[in-house]
N, C-alpha and C positions, 0 to 999 in steps of 0.2 A: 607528501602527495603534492603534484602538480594541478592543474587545472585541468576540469573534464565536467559532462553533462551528468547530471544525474537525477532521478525519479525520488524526490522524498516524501513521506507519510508526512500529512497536515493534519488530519483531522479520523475519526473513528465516531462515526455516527450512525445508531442502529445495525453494527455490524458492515455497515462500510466503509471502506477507507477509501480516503479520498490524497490524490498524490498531485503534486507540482514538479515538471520540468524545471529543472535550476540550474545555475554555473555555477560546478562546485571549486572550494581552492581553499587555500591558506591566506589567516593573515597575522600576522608576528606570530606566524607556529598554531593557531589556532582555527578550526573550520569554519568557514562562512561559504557563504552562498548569495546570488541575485539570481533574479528573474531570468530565464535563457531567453537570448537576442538570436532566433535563427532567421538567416538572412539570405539563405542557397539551400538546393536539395543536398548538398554536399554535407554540411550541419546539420542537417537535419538527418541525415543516415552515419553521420559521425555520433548523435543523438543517439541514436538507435542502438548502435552499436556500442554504445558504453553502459546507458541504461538494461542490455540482452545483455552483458559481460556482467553485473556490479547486482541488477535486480532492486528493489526497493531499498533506496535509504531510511533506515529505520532510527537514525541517531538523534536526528536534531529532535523527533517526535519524543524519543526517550529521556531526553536531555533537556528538556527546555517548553514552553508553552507556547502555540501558537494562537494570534487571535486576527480577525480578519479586520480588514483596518478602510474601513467605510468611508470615514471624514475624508481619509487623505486622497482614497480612491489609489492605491499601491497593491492592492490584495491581501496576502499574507506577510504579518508579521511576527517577529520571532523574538522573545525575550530568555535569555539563557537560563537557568536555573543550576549552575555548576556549585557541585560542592565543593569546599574548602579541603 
């Protein structure tokens, strides 16, 4: 996979979910993500368009714990949980 936007599940509280715009990609082979930087309405219906193509990313939610991260004022943070 290349680099594209995508909607991932953070959190499931009382039955709702709650999702984050991200920049999805690779790094040595493995999925990461930052915070998405839109900067034009061009981006942002590039946004749209990959988010209406792909639908909610459900992996990193499945895969790992999110917690939200106050001190640093960053938002969400994500610590992996991969099995061996």
């Amino acid at each position: 996979m290349g680099w594209k936007y995508a909607l991932i599940l953070v959190e499931i509280e009382d039955g709702y979910e709650q999702c984050e715009l991200v920049e999805l990609y690779n790094i040595d082979g493995e999925p990461a993500f930052c915070k998405a930087r839109i900067m034009s309405p061009e981006e942002l219906a590039m946004a749209a368009k990959d988010v209406e193509r792909d639908g909610v990313n459900r992996w990193f939610f499945e895969n790992g714990t999110f917690e939200w991260a106050y001190e640093e004022n960053i938002g969400w943070s994500w610590d992996w949980s991969k099995n061996p």
